[in-house]
C-alpha positions in Angstrom: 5.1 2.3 2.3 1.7 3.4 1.2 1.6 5.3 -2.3 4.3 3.0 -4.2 2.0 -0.2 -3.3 -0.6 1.0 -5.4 1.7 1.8 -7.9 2.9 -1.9 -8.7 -0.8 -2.7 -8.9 -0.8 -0.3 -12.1 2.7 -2.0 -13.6 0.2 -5.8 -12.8 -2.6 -4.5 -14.3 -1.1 -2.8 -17.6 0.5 -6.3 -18.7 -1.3 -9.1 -17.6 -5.1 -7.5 -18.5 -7.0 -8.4 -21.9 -9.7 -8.4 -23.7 -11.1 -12.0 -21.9 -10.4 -10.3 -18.4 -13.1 -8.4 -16.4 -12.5 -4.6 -15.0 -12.2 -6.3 -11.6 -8.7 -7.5 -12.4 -7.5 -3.6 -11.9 -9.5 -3.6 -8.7 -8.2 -7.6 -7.6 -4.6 -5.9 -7.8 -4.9 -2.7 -6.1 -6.7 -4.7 -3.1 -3.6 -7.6 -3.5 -1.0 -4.8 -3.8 -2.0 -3.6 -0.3 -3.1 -7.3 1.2 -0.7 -7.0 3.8 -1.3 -4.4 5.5 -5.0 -5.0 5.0 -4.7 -8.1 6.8 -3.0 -5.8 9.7 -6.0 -3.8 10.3 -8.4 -7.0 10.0 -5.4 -8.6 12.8 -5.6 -5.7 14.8 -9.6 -5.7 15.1 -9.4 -9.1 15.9 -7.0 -8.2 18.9 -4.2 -10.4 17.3 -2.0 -7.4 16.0 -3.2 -4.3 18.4 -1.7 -1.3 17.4 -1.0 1.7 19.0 -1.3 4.5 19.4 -5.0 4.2 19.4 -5.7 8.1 18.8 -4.7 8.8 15.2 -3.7 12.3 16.6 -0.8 11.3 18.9 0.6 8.7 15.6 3.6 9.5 13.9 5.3 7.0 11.6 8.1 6.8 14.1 6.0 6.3 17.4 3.1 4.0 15.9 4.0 0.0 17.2 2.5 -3.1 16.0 4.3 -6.5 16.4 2.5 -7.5 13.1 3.4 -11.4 13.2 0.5 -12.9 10.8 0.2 -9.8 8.3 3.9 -9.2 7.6 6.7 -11.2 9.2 8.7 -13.6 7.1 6.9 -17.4 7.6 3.2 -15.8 6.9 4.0 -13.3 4.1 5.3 -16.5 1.9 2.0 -18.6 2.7 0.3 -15.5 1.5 1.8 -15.1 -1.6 1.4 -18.7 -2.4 -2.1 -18.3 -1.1 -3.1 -15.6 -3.0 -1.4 -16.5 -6.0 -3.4 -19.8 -6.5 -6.3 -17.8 -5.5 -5.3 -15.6 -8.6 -4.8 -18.4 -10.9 -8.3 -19.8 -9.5 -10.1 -16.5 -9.8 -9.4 -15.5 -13.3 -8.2 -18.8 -14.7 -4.7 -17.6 -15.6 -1.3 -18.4 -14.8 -0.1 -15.4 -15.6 -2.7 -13.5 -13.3 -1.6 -15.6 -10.6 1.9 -14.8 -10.8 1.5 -11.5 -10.8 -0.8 -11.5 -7.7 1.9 -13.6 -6.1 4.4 -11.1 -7.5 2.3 -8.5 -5.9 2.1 -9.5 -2.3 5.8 -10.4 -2.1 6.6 -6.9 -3.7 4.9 -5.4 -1.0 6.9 -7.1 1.5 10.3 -6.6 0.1 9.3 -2.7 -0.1 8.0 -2.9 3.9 11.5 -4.8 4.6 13.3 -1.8 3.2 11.5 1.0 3.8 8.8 0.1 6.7 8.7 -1.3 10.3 11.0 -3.4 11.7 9.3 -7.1 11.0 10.8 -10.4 12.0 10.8 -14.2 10.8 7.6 -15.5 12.7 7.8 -13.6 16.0 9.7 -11.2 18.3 11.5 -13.7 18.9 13.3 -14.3 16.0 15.5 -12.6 13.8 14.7 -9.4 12.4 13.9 -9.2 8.4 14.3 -5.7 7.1 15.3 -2.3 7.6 13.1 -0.8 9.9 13.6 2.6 8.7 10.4 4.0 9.5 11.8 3.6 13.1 15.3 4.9 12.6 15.3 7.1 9.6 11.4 7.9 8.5 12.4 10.8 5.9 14.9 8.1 4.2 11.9 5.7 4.3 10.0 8.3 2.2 12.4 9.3 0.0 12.5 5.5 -0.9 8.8 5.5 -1.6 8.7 8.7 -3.4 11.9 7.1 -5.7 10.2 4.6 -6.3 6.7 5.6 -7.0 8.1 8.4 -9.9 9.7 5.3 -11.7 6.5 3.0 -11.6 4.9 5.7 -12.4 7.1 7.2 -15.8 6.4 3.3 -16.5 3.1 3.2 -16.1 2.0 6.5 -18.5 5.5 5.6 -21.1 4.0 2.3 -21.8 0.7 4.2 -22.0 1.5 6.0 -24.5 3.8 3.2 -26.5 0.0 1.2 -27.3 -1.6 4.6 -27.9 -3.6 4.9 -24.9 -4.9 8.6 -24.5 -5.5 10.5 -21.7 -7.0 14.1 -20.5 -4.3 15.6 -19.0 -7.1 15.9 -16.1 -7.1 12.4 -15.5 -3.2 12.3 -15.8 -2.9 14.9 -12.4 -5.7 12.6 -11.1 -3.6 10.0 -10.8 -0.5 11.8 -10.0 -2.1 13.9 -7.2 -3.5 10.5 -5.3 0.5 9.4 -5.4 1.1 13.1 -4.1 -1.0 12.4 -1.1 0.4 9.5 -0.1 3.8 10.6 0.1 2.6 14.1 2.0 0.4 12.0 4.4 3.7 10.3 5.3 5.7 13.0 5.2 3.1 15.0 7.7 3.1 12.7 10.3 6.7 11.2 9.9 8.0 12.5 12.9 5.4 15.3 14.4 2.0 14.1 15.5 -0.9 15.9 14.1 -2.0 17.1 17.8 1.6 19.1 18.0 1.5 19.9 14.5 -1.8 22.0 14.6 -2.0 22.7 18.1 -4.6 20.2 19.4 -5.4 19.8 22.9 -5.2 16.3 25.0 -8.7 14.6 25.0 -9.5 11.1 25.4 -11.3 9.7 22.7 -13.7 6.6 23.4 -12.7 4.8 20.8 -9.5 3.9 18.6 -9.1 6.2 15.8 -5.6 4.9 14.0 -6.5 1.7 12.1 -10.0 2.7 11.8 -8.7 6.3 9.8 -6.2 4.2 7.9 -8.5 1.5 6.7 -10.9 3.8 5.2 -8.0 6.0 3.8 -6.3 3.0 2.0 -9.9 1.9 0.3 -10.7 5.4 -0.4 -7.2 5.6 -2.6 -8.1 1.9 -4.0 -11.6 3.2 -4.8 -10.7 6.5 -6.4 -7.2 5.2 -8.2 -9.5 2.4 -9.8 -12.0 4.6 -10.8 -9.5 7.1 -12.8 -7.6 4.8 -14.3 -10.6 3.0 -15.8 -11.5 6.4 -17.4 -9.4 7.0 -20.5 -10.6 10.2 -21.9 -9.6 11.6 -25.0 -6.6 13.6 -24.9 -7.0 17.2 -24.5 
């Protein structure tokens, strides 16, 4: 799941922020709302969690493998919740902020254990956690995301509007169209590889373009989403 993560950080933000709380809390959550799989690509340079395949062209949702013990399997995602959620607390000096980073990160895993990878306890050795479907049925997977993203999202701009909170309807697509992208990026490659899809030929590429694409696509949406939301134009 990519798009809906982001969209819990929104839900976080809208009722935990106030007046006493700096504009980094919206930016705190998007980057918590997506710590797991940040820690991934972090695992992965490190050598601990190698992905493949390397070449972002041959990657479908489907054929990309990654035994991701320290960034999302069951023993580590809990000591990063309670990590992260004392690191909340700590941060911004409220409870409630920390809860809802906690919430955050262990949102993001129960989404991934329904519609994700397969992931396991601690291990490939132990029991599997989750559904796997990105393995065995990718365009469910989706569908899941894109269900659940529409519902954040109605959420998000209803309770908006209940405090009075105006928007262009510019920045309203703004938002939207990010969301759009993430579920058409999965969609794209969920099955068909971007090499067969337009028609690229077979070259060897010096280095490993997967991770490296996806970490600089998942702070580009951070970036951008925190940027938009922050700027609540008058309604046109």
């Amino acid at each position: 799941m990519l798009a809906g993560h982001f969209a819990t950080a929104l839900i976080a933000e809208q009722h935990t922020a106030g007046r006493r709380f700096p504009t980094s809390l919206l930016g705190w959550y998007l980057v918590v709302s997506q710590l797991p799989d940040l820690l991934w690509f972090v695992f992965h340079f490190l050598g601990f969690e190698p992905t493949e395949p390397r070449d972002l062209f041959d990657t479908t949702l489907q054929s990309m493998s990654a035994e991701l013990v320290f960034s999302h399997h069951l023993v580590p995602i809990l000591g990063w919740t309670a990590l992260l959620g004392v690191l909340g607390t700590l941060l911004f000096r409220s409870r409630r902020v920390g809860l809802a980073t906690a919430a955050l990160v262990g949102v993001h895993a129960l989404m991934d254990y329904l519609s994700g990878h397969p992931h396991h306890v601690f291990g490939a050795d132990t029991p599997e956690v989750g559904l796997g479907l990105y393995d065995s049925a990718p365009y469910i997977a989706i569908a899941i995301e894109a269900v659940v993203t529409v519902v954040l999202l109605v959420w998000f701009f209803r309770e908006e509007q209940q405090r009075g909170i105006a928007r262009s309807a510019g920045n309203r697509r703004a938002i939207i169209g990010l969301f759009v992208f993430g579920i058409v990026f999965l969609l794209a490659t969920a099955t068909t590889s971007m090499r067969e899809l337009l028609g690229l030929p077979t070259f060897d590429l010096p280095i490993g373009t997967t991770v490296p694409t996806l970490t600089v696509t998942y702070l580009g949406m951070a970036a951008f989403l925190w940027a938009t939301v922050r700027r609540q134009d008058a309604a046109s």
